[in-house]
Each structure stands twice: as structure tokens, then as C-alpha cells.
C-alpha positions as CSV (number, residue, x, y, z in Angstrom):
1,X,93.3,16.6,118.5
2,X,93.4,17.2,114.8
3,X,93.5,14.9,111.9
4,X,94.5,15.0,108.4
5,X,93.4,12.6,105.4
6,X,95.9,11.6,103.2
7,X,94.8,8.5,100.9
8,X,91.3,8.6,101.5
9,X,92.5,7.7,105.4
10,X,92.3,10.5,108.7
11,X,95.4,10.2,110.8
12,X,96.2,12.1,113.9
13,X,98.5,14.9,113.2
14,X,100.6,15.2,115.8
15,X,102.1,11.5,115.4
16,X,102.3,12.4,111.7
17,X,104.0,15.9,112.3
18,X,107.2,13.2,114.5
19,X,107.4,11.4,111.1
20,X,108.2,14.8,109.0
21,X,112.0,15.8,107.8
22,X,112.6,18.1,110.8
23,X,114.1,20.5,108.1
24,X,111.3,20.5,105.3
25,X,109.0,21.0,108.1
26,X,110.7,24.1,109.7
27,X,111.0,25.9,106.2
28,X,107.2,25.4,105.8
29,X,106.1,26.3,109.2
30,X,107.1,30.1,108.3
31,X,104.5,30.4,106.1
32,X,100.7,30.9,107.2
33,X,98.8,27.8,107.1
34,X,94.7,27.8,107.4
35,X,94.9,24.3,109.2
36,X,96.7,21.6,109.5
37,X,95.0,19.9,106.5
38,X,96.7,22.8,104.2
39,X,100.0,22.6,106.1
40,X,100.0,19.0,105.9
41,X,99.1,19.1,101.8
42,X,102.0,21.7,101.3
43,X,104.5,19.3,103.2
44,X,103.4,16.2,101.4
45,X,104.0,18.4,97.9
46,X,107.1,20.0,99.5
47,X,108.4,16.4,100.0
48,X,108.2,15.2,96.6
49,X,110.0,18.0,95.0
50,X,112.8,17.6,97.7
51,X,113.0,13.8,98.2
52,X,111.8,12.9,94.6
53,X,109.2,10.8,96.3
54,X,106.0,10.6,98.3
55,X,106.2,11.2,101.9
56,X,105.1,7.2,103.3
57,X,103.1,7.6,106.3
58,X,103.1,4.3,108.8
């Protein structure tokens, strides 16, 4: 199981990944990602430029 910190807090990644916009995370997933810390970081930047917001997690 991986986890990824966002707000000083570690959440599991694969009930974050269900909360994602299914098409901002599809465009991303082409690219080459390190872990899913750096993946997550790119879709949480991703989402603010698209949605003019930050991505709410819970």
C-alpha cells in the first residue's frame, strides 16, 4: 500500500486516486512518474490550473 502526504497528513493512495477527475488523471498517467508522491503532486498542481481550485481530499 502506498501513501502520499498532502497537508502535512499521509493518506492511502489508492482511495485518493477514486477521488481524482477520471480525465485530469488519465492525461497525467502518460507521463513517467518516480512514485506516486510525484504523480500525486503533479495532479494536485494539474488540478488547480484546470478547476481554478485545490483538489479537497475527504
Amino acid at each position: 500500500m502506498s501513501t502520499v502526504t498532502y497537508n502535512d497528513e499521509s493518506f492511502d493512495f489508492s482511495e485518493i486516486k477514486d477521488r481524482m477527475d477520471g480525465d485530469l488523471s488519465s492525461e497525467l498517467q502518460a507521463n513517467t512518474y518516480a512514485s506516486d508522491q510525484d504523480f500525486f503532486d503533479a495532479y494536485v498542481a494539474a488540478h488547480a490550473e484546470k478547476f481554478g481550485q485545490r483538489f479537497v481530499v475527504g
